[in-house]
N, C-alpha and C positions, 0 to 999 in steps of 0.2 A: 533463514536468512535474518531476521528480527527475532528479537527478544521476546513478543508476545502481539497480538493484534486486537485483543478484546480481553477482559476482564468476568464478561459473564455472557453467554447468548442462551437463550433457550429456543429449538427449532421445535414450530407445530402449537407451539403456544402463547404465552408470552414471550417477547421478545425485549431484552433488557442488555443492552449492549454499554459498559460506559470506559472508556480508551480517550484519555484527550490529546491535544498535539504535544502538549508540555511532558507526559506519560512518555508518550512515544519517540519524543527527543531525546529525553531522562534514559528511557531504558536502553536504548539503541545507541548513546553515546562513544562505547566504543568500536562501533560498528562500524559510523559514519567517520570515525577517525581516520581507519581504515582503509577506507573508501578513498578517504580525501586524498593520503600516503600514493595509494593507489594511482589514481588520478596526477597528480602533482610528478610522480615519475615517468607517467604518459607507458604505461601500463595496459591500460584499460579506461575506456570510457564507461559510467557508472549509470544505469537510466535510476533516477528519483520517483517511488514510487509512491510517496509522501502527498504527492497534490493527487493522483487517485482515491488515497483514503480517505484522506481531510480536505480536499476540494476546495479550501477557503475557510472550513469549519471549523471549530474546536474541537467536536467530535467525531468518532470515526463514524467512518458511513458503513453503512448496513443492506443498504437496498440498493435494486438497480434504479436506472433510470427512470422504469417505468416502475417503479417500487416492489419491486421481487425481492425478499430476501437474495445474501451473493454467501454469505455460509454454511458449509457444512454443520460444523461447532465453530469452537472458540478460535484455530489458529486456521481453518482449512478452507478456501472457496471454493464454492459447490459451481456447475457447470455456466450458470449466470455469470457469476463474478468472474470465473477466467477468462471467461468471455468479451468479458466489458474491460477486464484490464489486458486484454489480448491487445483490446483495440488503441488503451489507449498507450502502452509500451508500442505499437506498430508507429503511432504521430509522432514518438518521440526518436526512433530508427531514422523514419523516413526526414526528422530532422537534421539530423546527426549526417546521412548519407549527404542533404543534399549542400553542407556545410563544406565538406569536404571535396 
């Protein structure tokens, strides 16, 4: 679905992640064009998975909550991460439903 989610990770050892939000708006540009097209003909509603990864941050996030690494490698979340964004695409549904 995106262009790319990290730039470098290494699992088991160093861990060296660098993705900024500026990257990920850049590379994903046509994406969320998209999206928008999408949206705007009432298509489809689009959940933003954008405040998951970067939280506020400039960088992407890496670890869970409790700081567990959330990847595989570089584009894949391992059972943490889909976990944590199970949870947090579930707060965005149950917005959406109770909108409606």
């Amino acid at each position: 679905m995106f262009y790319y989610w990290a730039r470098s990770i290494k699992i088991n050892s160093s861990v060296v992640v660098h993705l900024t939000l500026s990257d990920y708006l850049d590379n994903n540009e046509k994406v969320f064009k998209s999206f928008k097209e999408i949206e705007q003909n009432k298509l489809a509603k689009i959940l933003d998975v954008k405040d998951f990864f970067f939280s506020g941050k400039n960088d992407c996030k890496i670890t869970s909550k409790k700081g567990q690494l959330i990847y595989n490698d570089t584009n894949h979340l391992n059972p943490t991460g889909a976990i944590e964004l199970m949870d947090f695409l579930e707060k965005q549904l149950l917005s959406i439903l109770q909108e409606s």
